[in-house]
Backbone as CSV, one residue per row, in Angstrom:
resi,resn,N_x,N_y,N_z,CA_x,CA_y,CA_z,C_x,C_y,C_z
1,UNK,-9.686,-21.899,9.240,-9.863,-21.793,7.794,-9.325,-20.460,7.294
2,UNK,-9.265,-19.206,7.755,-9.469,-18.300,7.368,-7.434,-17.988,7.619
3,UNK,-6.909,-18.503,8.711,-5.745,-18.576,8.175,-5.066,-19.521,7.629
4,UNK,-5.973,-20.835,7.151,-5.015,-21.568,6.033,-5.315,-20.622,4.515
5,UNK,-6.047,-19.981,4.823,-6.415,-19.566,3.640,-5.489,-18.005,3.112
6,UNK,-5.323,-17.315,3.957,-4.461,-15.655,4.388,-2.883,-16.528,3.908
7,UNK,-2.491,-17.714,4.617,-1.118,-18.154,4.291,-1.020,-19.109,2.949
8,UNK,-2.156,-18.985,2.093,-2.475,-19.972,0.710,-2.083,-18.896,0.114
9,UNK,-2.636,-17.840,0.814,-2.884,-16.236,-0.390,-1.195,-15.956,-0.570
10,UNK,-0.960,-15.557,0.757,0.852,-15.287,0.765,1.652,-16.138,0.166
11,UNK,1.621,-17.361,0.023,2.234,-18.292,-0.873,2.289,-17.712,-2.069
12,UNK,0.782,-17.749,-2.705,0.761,-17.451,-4.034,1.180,-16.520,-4.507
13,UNK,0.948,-15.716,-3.781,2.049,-14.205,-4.219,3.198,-14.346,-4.115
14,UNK,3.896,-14.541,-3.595,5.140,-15.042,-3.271,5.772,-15.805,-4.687
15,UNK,4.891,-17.051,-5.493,5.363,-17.328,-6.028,5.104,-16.749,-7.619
16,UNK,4.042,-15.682,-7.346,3.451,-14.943,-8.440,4.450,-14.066,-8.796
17,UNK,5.148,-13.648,-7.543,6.451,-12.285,-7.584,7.583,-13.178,-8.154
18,UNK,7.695,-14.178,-7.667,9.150,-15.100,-8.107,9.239,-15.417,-9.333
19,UNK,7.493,-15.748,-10.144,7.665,-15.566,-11.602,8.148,-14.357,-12.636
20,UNK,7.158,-12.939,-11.877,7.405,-11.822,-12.512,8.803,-11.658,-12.663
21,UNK,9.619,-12.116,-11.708,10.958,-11.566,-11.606,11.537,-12.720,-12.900
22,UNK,11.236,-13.869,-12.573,11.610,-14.630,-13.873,11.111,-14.173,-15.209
23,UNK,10.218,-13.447,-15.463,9.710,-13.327,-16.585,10.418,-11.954,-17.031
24,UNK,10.597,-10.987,-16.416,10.809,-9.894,-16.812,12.516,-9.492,-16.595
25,UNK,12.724,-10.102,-15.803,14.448,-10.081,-15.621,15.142,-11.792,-15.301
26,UNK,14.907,-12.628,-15.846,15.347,-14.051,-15.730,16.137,-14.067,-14.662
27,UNK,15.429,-13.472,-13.611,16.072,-14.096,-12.169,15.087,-14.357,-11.245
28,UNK,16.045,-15.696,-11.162,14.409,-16.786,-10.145,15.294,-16.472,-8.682
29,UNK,14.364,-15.290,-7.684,14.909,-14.855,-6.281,14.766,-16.632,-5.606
30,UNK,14.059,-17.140,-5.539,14.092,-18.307,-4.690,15.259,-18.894,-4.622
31,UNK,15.649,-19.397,-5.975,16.420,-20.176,-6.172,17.508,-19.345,-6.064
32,UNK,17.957,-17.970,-5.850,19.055,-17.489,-5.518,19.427,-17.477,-4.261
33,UNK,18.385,-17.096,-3.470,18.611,-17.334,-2.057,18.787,-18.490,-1.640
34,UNK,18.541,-19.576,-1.879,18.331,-20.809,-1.126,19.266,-21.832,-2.321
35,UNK,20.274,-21.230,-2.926,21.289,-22.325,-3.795,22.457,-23.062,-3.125
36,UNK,22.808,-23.826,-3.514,23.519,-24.872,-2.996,23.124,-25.821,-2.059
37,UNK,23.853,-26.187,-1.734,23.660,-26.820,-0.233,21.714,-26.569,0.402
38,UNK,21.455,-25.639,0.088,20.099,-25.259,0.783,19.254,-25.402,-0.221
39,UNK,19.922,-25.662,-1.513,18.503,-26.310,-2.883,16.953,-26.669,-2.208
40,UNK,17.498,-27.596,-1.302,16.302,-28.408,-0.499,14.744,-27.448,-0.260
41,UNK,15.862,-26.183,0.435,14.893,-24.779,1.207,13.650,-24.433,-0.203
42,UNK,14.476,-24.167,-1.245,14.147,-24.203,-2.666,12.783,-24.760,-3.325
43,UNK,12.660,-25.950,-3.201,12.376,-26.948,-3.655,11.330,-27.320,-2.421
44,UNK,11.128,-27.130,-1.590,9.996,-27.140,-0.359,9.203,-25.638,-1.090
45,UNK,9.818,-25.032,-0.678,9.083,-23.682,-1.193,8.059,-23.355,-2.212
46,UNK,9.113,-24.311,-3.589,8.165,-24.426,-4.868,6.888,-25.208,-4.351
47,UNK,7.193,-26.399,-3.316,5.760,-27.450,-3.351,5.171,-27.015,-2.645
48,UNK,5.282,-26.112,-1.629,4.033,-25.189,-0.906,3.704,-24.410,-1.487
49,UNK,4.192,-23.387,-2.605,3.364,-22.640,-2.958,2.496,-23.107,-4.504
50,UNK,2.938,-24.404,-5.384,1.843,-25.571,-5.564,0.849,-25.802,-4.698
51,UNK,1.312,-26.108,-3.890,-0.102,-26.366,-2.889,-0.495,-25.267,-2.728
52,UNK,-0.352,-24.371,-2.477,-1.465,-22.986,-2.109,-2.230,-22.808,-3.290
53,UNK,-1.548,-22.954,-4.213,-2.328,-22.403,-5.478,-3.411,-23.473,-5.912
54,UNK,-3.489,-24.751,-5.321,-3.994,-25.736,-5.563,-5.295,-25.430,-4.665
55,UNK,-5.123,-24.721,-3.416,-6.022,-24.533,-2.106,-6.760,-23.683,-2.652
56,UNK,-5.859,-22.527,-3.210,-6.800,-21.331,-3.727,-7.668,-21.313,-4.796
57,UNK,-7.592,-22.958,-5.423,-8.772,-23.051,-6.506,-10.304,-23.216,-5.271
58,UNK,-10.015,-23.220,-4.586,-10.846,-23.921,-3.605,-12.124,-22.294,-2.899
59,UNK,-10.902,-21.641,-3.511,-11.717,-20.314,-2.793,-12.731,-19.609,-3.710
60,UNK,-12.465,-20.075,-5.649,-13.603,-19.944,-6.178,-14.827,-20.321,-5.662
61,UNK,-15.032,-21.400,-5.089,-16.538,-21.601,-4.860,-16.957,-20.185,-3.420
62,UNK,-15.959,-19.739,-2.430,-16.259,-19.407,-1.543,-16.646,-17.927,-2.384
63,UNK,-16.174,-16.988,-3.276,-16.705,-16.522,-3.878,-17.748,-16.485,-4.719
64,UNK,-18.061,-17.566,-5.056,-19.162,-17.788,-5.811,-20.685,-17.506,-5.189
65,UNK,-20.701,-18.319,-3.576,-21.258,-18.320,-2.483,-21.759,-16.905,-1.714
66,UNK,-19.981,-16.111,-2.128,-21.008,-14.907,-1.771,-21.544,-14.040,-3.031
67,UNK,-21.264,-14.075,-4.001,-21.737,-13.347,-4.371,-23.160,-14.048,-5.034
68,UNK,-23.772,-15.379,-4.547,-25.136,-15.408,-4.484,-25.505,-15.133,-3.145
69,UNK,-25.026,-14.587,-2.734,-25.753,-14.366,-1.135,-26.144,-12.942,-1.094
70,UNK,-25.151,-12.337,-1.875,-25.159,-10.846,-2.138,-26.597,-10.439,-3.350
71,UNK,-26.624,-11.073,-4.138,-27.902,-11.328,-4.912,-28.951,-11.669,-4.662
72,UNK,-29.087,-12.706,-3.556,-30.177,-13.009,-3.113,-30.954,-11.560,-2.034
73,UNK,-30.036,-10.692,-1.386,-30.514,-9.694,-0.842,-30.964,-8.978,-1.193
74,UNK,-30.787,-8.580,-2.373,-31.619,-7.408,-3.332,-32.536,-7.557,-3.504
């Protein structure tokens, strides 16, 4: 669990940085590296890091969890 979860995190950043770069200088690095012929590489990339970000809704509750656990100690 704890490394599907470390490689959910790296995804998301990954695609958190690939936005910033789109947002602030309209260049999408993914899709530069991986154009043409390798679109494919591209386009896998985008749907894993969908899915991570989809996983990492998952980690709200694990936070939630602790921080009633952390409350309950006091």
């Amino acid at each position: 669990m704890k490394t599907t979860n470390i490689l959910a995190l790296t995804l998301v950043i990954v695609g958190a940085l690939n936005w910033g770069l789109i947002g602030f200088f309209n260049f999408d690095l993914v899709t530069t590296l991986f154009n043409g012929s390798l679109f494919w590489v591209a386009r896998v990339i985008f749907a894993l890091v969908g899915l991570a970000g989809v996983w990492c809704l998952t980690l709200y509750h694990a936070v939630g969890q602790e921080e009633q656990m952390r409350m309950s100690k006091q």
